[in-house]
Structure formats: structure tokens, C-alpha cells
N, C-alpha and C positions, 0 to 999 in steps of 0.2 A: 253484532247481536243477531237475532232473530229473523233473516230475510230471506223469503224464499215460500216451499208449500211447507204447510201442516197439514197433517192427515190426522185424523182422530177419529175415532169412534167415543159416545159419550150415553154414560148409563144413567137411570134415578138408584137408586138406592134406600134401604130401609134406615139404615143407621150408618155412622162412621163406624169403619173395624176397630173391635175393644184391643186387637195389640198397639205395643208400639209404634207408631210413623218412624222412619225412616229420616223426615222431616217434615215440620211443621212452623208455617208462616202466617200473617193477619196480610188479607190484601184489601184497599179500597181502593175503587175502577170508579174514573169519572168519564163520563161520553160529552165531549164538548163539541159546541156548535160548529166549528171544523171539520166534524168528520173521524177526528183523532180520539183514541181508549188512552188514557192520563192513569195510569196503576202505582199505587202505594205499596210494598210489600214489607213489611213488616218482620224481623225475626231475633234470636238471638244475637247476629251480627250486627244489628242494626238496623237502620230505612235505605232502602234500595227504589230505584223511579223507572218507572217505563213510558214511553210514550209506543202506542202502537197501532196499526190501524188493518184491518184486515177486510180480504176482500173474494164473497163464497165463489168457488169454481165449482165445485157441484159437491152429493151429499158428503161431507165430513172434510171436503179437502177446501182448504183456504190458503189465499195465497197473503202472506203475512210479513210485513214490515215494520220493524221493531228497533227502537233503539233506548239506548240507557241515556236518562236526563238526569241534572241536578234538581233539587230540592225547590229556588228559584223556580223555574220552567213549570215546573209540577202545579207549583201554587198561581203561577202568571199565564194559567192557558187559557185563558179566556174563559166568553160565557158558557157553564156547565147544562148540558139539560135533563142527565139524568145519573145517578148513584149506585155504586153495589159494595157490601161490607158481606166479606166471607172471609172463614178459615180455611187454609188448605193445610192436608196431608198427604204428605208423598209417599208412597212406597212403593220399592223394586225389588221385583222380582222376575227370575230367568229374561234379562237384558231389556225391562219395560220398566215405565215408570208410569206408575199408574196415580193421577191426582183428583183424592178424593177432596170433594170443597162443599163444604157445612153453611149454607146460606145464614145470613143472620136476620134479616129482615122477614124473613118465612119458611116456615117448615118443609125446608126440602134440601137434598146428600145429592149430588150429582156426580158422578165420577168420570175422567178423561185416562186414556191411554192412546198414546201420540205411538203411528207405526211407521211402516217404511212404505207400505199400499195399503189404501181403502180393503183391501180382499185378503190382505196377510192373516193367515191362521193364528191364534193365541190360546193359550188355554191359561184363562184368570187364575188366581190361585185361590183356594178354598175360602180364606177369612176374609176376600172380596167377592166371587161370586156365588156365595151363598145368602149377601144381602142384598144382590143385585135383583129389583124388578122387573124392568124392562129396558130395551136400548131406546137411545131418542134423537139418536142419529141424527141429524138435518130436520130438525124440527125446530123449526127456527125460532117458536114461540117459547122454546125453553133455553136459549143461550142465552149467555152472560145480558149481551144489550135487552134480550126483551125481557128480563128479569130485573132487570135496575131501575129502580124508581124515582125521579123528582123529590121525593122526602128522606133520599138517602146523601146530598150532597153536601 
């Protein structure tokens, strides 16, 4: 799975893009008293499990351990203490994948593009940065965990 850095730069956005996704999943993230991110994903193929736990090295870049659980483990992590229910939408283009994710509990599109450096050049494509607001990079009051709420578990 998953081990190693993530780098990302992460935007708000106005709306989800009216095209097609690429792909499209339901995810619910529990933050349990552990310390561990417990993620439900959701999709046409079915339910997929993560357990993962991340940890910031500076703006955008985390260094992230990740692994695939069963369905059991998902449900047996222990005490939860906080919730998140979003949809995501994937799209790629010119070799990025860009994950737009549709909060459900409050009105707000936040979108991720995972690179190879914090400093790597990209130029979004139109029917994404045209809804894009602002960046919100390392601002830690808007990732996943400070978004999730106790009434979402």
C-alpha cells in the first residue's frame, strides 16, 4: 500500500466539475483514539478498507502509512472520536490525478493533486482551475481530520 511521502498541494473550490470524473467513490474516514484514519470507500466495485495514519513533515508533504484491512478491523478499531462522509471525484489529466472530494456534512469542494515535489510546476486544466478559489496548502484547519466531526461516526 501506501508507505512512504505524499506530497500534495490542496485547493477550495466553487463547485465539483460538470464533466464526467474519471472516477467516482463514497468514502467515510473515522479518526480513532489510536491515532489511526479507519476509511470506507465506497464504489462500483464494491467496499474497499484502509487503515492509515499520517504524519506532517512540512507544508503539503506527509509522510504516510497505509495499509488495506478487512471489513472486521474497519468495524473493531476501537473508540472512534471523530467522522467524515465525502464523495470523491478523480480526474487525470496530463499524468496527475487530480481528487476533487464534495464534503457532505458542509458546504464545501476541496480538491488534491498528489506531485513528485512540493515546487513541481503543473498547469491544472481549465474545467478544474476555473472553479478553483484559493490554495490551502498546509492549513491545517481545513484537512480531512480538522473537518471531521463527532456527529459524523
Amino acid at each position: 500500500m501506501g508507505n512512504g511521502l505524499e506530497i500534495e498541494r490542496r485547493f477550495i473550490m466553487r463547485t465539483v466539475p460538470a464533466i464526467q470524473a474519471d472516477e467516482v467513490y463514497r468514502i467515510f474516514q473515522k479518526y480513532a483514539a489510536d491515532g489511526w484514519r479507519y476509511r470506507e470507500r465506497v464504489s462500483g466495485d464494491g467496499k474497499r478498507y484502509y487503515k492509515t495514519r499520517k504524519t506532517a513533515l512540512g507544508n503539503g508533504i506527509n509522510e504516510e502509512e497505509e495499509y488495506e484491512i478487512d471489513a472486521v478491523t474497519f468495524h473493531a478499531c476501537g473508540p472512534v472520536k471523530k467522522g467524515i462522509h465525502k464523495t470523491r471525484h478523480v480526474y487525470v489529466h496530463d499524468g496527475l490525478k487530480y481528487e476533487v472530494d464534495e464534503f457532505h456534512h458542509i458546504s464545501l469542494v476541496i480538491m488534491e493533486v498528489e506531485l513528485e515535489d512540493i515546487n513541481q510546476a503543473f498547469v491544472m486544466p481549465g474545467f478544474i482551475g476555473d472553479l478553483v478559489i484559493c490554495e490551502v496548502t498546509g492549513i491545517k484547519e481545513l484537512s480531512n481530520s480538522a473537518l471531521a466531526s463527532p456527529d459524523h461516526i
